[in-house]
C-alpha positions, 0 to 999 in steps of 0.5 A: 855738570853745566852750570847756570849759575855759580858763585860761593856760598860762605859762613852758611848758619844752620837753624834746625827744628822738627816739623810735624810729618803730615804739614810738611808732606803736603809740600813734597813735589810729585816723584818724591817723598818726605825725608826723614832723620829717625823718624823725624821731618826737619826744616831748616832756616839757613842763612847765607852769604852769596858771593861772586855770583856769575849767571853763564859765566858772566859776573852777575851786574850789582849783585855779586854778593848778597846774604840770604834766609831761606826755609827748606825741607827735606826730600828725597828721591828714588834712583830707577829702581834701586834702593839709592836716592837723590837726597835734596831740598825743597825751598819754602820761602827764600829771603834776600835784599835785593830785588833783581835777584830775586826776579832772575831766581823766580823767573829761572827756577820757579821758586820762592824769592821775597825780599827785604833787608838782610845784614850779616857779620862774620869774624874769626870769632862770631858769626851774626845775621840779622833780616826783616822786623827783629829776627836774628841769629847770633853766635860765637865759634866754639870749635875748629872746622872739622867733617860730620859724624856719619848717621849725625843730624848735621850730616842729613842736613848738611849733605844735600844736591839737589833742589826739588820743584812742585808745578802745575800738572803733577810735574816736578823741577829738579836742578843740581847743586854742585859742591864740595863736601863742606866743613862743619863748626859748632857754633857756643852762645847762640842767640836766636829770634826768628818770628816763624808765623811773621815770616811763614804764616800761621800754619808753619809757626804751628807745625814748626816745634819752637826749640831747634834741635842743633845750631850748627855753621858750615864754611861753604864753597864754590857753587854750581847750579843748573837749569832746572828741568822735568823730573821724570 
């Protein structure tokens, strides 16, 4: 894989909610379906550092490391004609501080960058994020890292590739996500308030249920990201 963009993702918190099928299905891009987990649709608010970013090789000016908040589903793709599939993602809204970045992400991948104050801390005991008017997650580490059951909720969320675009004309962009298999933490003590229809809009806050099923942290990695191109 030739990658556009590589960095390190680290200290990634995992907020994980159900959401209802029919809203979710009417964001999954053409050549793909809604992914489910037992029968489940699930959204994700992940928060995240970037670090070291590099755009071609070339260290990314001003913007090496930034955190970021995004909300994402899941899809998944089938591969020819077998029964094997491209697990991925499609980003909602992504959230980070600063505003360059956000155009090269919107401009290169067509997503869905927006920008506003986003603060994290992370220590050999807690792990906290802070963005926008009064949302947050807070938490301490309960346990060593350690991998995902096989079939567990943490691995259908954790264990994604590729990132799916929807564009005009029935056309669908998908890029590839290269990392190592991450490392997972169960996190004791959370706090959380994230005002989903200040965030989202009304419409999600309703779809979304309100408790989340699992707060889980994944170490991160080194990263790379290609250029999107057509799905066919």
């Amino acid at each position: 894989m030739k990658s556009f963009m590589k960095a390190r993702w680290e200290d990634l918190v995992m907020v994980n909610y159900r959401v209802d099928k029919e809203w979710a299905e009417r964001f999954v891009p053409t050549g793909c379906e809604l992914d489910l987990y037992e029968g489940n649709a699930y959204v994700s608010v992940v928060a995240f550092k970037f670090c070291k970013t590099k755009i071609m090789g070339i260290p990314m000016p001003l913007y090496r490391e930034f955190n970021e908040i995004n909300l994402r589903i899941y899809v998944k793709k089938k591969i020819n004609s077998t029964e094997k599939t491209d697990r991925g993602v499609v980003f909602i809204k992504e959230i980070i501080p600063h505003k360059l970045p956000a155009l090269v992400a919107n401009m290169v991948f067509k997503e869905n960058f927006h920008v506003m104050p986003v603060i994290a801390s992370c220590d050999d005991e807690m792990v906290s994020y802070a963005w926008g008017e009064g949302n947050f997650v807070d938490a301490k580490f309960s346990t060593e890292l350690g991998a995902w059951d096989v079939g567990s909720e943490e691995e259908f969320i954790g264990d994604n590739f590729f990132a799916y675009k929807e564009m005009p004309k029935n056309k669908t962009l998908v890029f590839e996500i290269e990392h190592r298999n991450w490392k997972l933490r169960n996190l004791k003590e959370v706090k959380i308030n994230i005002d989903l229809e200040a965030l989202y809009g009304e419409d999600w806050a309703k779809a979304i249920e309100p408790e989340p099923t699992s707060v889980f942290y994944l170490d991160g990695s080194e990263v790379g990201v290609t250029l999107p191109k057509t799905l066919t």
